[in-house]
C-alpha positions in Angstrom: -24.9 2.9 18.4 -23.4 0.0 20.2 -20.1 -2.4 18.9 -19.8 -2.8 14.8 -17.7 -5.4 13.6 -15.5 -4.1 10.6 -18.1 -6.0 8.2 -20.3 -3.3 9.2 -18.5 -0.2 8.9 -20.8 0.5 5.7 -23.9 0.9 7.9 -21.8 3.8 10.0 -21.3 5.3 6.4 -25.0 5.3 5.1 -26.0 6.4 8.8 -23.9 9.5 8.3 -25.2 10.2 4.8 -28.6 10.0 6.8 -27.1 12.7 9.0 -27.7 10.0 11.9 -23.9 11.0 13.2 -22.0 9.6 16.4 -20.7 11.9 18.7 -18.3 9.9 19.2 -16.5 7.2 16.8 -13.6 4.7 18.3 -11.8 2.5 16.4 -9.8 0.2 18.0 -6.2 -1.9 16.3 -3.8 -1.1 13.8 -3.5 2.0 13.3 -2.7 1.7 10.1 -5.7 0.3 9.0 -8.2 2.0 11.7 -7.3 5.1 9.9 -7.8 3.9 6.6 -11.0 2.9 7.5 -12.2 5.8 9.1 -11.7 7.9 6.2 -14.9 6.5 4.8 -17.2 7.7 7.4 -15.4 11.0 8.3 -15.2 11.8 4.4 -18.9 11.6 4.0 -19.2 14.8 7.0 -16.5 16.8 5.1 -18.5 16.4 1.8 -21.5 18.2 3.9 -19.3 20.8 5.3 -17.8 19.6 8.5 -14.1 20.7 9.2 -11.6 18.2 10.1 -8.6 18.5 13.0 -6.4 16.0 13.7 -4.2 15.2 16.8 -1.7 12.7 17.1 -1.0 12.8 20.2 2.3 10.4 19.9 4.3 14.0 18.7 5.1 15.5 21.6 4.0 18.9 20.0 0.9 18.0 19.0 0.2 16.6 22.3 0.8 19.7 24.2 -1.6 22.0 21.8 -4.6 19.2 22.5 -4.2 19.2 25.9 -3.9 23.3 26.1 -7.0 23.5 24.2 -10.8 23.3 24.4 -12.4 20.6 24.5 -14.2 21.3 21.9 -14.5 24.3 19.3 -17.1 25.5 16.6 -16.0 25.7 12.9 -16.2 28.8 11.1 -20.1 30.3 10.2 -21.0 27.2 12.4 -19.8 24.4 10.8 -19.4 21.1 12.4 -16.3 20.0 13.1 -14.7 16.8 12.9 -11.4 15.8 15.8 -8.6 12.9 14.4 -7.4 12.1 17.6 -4.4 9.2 17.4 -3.4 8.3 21.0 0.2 7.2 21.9 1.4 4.6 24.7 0.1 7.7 27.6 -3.7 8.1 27.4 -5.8 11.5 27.6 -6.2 12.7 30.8 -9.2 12.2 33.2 -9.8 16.0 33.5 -9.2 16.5 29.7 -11.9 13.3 28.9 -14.6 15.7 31.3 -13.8 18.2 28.8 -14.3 16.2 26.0 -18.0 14.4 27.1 -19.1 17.5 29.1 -21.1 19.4 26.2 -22.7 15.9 24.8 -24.0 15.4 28.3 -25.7 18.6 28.2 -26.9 18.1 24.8 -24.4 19.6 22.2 -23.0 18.6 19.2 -21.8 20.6 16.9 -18.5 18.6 16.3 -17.7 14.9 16.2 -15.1 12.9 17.6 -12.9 10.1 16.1 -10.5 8.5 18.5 -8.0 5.7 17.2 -6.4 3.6 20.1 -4.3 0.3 19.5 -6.0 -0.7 22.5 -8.4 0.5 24.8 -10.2 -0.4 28.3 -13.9 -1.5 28.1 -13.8 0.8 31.7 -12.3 3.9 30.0 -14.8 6.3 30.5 -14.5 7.4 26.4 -15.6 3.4 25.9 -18.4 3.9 27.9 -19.8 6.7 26.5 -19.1 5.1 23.0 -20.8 2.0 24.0 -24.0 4.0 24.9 -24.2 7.2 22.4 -21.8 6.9 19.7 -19.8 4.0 17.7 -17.0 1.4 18.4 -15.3 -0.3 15.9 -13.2 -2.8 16.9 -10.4 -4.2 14.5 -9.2 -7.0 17.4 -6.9 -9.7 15.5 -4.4 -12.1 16.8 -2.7 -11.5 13.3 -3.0 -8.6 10.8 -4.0 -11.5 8.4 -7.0 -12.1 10.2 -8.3 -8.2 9.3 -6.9 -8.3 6.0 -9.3 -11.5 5.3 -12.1 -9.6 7.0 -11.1 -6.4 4.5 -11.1 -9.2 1.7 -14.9 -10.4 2.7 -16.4 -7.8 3.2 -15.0 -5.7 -0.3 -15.9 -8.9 -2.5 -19.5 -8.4 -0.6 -19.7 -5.0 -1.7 -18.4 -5.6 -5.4 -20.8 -8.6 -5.5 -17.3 -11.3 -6.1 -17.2 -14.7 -5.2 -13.6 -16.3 -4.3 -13.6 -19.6 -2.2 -11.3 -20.0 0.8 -8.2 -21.6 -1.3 -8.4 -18.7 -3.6 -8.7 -16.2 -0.8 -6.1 -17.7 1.2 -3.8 -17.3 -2.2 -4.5 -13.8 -2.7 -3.7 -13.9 1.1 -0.8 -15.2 0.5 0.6 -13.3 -2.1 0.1 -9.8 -0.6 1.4 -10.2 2.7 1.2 -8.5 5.6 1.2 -4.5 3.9 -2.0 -2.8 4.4 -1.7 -0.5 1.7 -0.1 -3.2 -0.6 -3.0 -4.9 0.2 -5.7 -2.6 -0.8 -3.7 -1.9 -3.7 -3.7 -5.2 -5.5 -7.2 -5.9 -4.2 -8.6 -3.0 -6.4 -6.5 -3.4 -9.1 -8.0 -7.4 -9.1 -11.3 -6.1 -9.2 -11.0 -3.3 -11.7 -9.3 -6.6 -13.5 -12.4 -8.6 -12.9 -15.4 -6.8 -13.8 -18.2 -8.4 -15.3 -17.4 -11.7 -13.6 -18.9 -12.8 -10.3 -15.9 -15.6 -9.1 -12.2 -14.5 -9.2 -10.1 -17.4 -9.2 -6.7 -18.8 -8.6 -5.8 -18.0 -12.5 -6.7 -14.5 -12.4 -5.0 -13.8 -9.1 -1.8 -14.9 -10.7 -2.3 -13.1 -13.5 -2.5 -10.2 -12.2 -1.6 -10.1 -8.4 1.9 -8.8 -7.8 3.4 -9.9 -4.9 4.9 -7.8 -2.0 8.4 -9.2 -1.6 8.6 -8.3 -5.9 6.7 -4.9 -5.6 9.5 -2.8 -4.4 12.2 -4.5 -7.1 8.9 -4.9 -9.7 8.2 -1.2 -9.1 11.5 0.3 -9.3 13.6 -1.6 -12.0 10.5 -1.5 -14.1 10.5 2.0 -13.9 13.9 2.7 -15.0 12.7 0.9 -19.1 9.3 2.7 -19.1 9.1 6.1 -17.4 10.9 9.2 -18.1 14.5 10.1 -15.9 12.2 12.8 -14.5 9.3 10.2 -13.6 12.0 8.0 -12.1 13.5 10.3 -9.8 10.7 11.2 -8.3 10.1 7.6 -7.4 13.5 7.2 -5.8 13.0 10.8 -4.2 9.8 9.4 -2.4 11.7 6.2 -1.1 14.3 9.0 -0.3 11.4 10.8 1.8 10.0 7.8 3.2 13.6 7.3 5.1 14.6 4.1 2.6 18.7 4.1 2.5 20.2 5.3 -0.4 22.5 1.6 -0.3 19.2 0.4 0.2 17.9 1.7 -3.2 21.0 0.8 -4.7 20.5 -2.7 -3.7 17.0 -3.0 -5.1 18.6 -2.2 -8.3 20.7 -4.7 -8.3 18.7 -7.6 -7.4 16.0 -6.2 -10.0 19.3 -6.5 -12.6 20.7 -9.6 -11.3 17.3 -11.2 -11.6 17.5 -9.6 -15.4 21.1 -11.3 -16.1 19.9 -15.1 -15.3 16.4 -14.3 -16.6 18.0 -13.3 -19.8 20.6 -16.7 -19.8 17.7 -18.7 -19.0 15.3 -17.1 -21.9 18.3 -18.0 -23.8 18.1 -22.1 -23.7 14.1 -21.7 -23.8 13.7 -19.7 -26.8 10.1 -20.4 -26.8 9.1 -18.9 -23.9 11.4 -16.0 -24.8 9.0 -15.5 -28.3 5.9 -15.3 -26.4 4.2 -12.3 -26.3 1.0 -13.3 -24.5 0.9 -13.6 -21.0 -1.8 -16.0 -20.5 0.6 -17.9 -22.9 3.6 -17.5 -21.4 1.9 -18.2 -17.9 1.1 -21.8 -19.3 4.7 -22.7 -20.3 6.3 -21.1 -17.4 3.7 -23.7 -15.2 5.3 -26.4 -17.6 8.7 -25.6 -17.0 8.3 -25.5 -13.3 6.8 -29.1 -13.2 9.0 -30.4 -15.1 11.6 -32.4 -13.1 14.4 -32.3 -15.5 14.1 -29.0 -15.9 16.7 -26.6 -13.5 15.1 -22.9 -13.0 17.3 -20.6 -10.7 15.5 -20.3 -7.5 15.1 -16.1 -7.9 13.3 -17.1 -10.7 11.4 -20.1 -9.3 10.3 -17.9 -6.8 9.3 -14.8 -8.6 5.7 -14.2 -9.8 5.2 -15.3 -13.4 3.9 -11.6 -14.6 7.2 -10.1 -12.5 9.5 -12.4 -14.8 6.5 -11.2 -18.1 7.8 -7.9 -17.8 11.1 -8.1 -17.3 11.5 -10.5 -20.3 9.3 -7.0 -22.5 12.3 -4.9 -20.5 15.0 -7.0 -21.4 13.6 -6.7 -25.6 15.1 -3.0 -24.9 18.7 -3.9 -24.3 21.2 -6.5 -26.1 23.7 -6.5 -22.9 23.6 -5.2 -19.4 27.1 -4.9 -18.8 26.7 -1.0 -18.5 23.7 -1.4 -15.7 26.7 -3.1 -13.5 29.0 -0.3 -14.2 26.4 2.5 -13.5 25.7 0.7 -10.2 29.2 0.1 -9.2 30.3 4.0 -9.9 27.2 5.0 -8.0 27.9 2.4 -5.1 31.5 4.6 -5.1 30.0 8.0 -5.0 27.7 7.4 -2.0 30.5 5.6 0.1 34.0 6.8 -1.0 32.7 10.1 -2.1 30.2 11.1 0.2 28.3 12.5 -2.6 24.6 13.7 -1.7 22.2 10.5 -2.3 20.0 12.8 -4.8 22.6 13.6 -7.0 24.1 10.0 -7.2 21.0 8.9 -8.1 20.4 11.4 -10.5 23.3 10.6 -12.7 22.7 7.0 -12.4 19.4 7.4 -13.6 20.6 9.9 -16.8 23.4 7.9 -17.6 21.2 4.5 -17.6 18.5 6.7 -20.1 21.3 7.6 -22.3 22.3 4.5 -22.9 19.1 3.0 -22.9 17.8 5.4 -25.4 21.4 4.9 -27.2 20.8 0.8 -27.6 17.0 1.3 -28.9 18.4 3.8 -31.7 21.0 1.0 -32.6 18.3 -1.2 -32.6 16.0 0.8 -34.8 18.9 1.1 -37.0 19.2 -2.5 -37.3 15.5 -2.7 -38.1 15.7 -0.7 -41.1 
């Protein structure tokens, strides 16, 4: 198994349904995308029993039990097992990749190895072997684009979609730079899709939701349509994921900011505040925006149209957002005068904003009848 550009990382995965399995697997660039990627062939040995390991040799820890170990092991009742090994800025040493090739040079295999290296040597003695016996995929890239579009190819291929360059280079566009983002909107345009072989520029806008808005889109919209409990969660995650709690906070007020002029602006266009049909709404928005005598705030002007959709449903929940300010400012206070624990701030920010919430669609209701 020689070099397989990315477009052919399928063949590696109907190979290893065949049982036709590397010993050795390297894929070479961003790691966060390598190891994506991989998942698809090494998934396909754990469905047929194999055991996986992984060693990420960047943690210190983890370095130290790789290097004290075998180089290889049997699974349990002689299953095959599988090695993750991510490699940091030191490589593996010379007597430890002996250890490693040894038993396929004398004709064992009853594990498999995936190494994952932002870069790697064509003279490193892993690459060689790789070259000859097992499989190197290389991810190379001037710009993370540049794979992302690759990633965009080759799933259209696979889903049998058709999108010309312009389109492709709006979806581009619009996603940025964020792996996961990426993949994430791609599958959501093709579950969107279905049944149509070209995706164009109108459906990507439709649906496409772009990264700078995901984190604000996310979050604020959140807050109108999942539970308190739902919602904390979420925060708890960006908590986990090392996001700063003024961080958070900020997010929130953008997201209610962008809710305030949205809402003044909805105001003197009362007919695109009415409409309840995106596809509708998309088509005056587009008007509005090419109109030269018309002014549009420039957080709104550069907001995705289905962002400023939903926040204009969100915004049908609440006559005034006065209290959203006040919530924000006390918690803004508790987390810097007070020194209160991030978790609990946001917790009562979050309860206090449901009460009232819930309080205004009773009044509403109310009203109604």
């Amino acid at each position: 198994m020689p070099l397989f550009p990315p477009l052919q990382l399928g063949k590696l995965v109907d190979l290893a349904k065949q049982n036709r399995v590397a010993p050795v697997y390297i894929f070479i660039g961003p790691l966060e995308i390598t190891l994506e990627k991989a998942k698809e062939v090494y998934r396909v040995l754990q469905e047929k029993g194999s055991v996986l390991e992984t060693y990420d040799l960047r943690d210190r820890e983890q370095k130290k039990e790789f290097l004290n170990s075998k180089g290889y092991q049997e699974g349990l009742f002689g299953s095959k097992k599988v090695y993750l090994i991510i490699l940091g800025p030191e490589d593996i040493p010379q007597s430890k990749v002996e250890e490693i090739l040894k038993p396929f040079r004398e004709g064992l295999q009853t594990f498999t190895w995936f190494i994952f290296s932002e870069k790697m040597e064509e003279d490193h003695p892993l690459y060689k072997f790789a070259l000859e016996k097992g499989a190197i995929i290389p991810y190379y890239a001037k710009k993370k684009e540049d794979l992302l579009e690759v990633e965009l190819l080759a799933t259209l291929k696979e889903h049998n979609f058709f999108m010309d360059k312009k389109t492709a280079a709006l979806f581009l566009d619009l996603v940025g730079g964020d792996y996961f983002h990426f993949k994430r909107e791609l599958e959501k345009l093709i579950l969107y899709c279905l049944g149509e072989g070209t995706i164009t520029q109108e459906k990507i806008w439709e649906i496409v939701v772009p990264l700078e808005d995901s984190a604000l889109y996310l979050l604020g919209d959140a807050l109108f349509n999942l539970s308190p409990e739902k919602v904390l969660r979420t925060i708890t995650n960006l908590l986990d994921l090392k996001k700063e709690p003024s961080e958070i906070l900020s997010y929130l007020y953008k997201y209610f900011k962008k809710l305030q002029i949205l809402k003044e602006f909805l105001r003197e266009n009362s007919e695109l505040e009415r409409e309840e049909s995106y596809s509708h709404f998309l088509r005056l928005w587009e008007a509005l925006k090419e109109n030269p005598l018309q002014e549009i705030p420039k957080i709104l002007r550069d907001s995705h149209p289905f962002s400023l959709f939903s926040a204009k449903k969100n915004l049908q929940k609440v006559s005034d957002l006065a209290f959203v300010f006040d919530l924000l400012y006390q918690a803004e206070l508790e987390l810097k005068r007070d020194y209160k624990p991030p978790l609990r701030v946001f917790h009562n920010f979050v309860f206090n904003f449901w009460k009232n919430l819930r309080s205004a669609s009773l009044k509403q209701d109310s009203k109604e009848l």
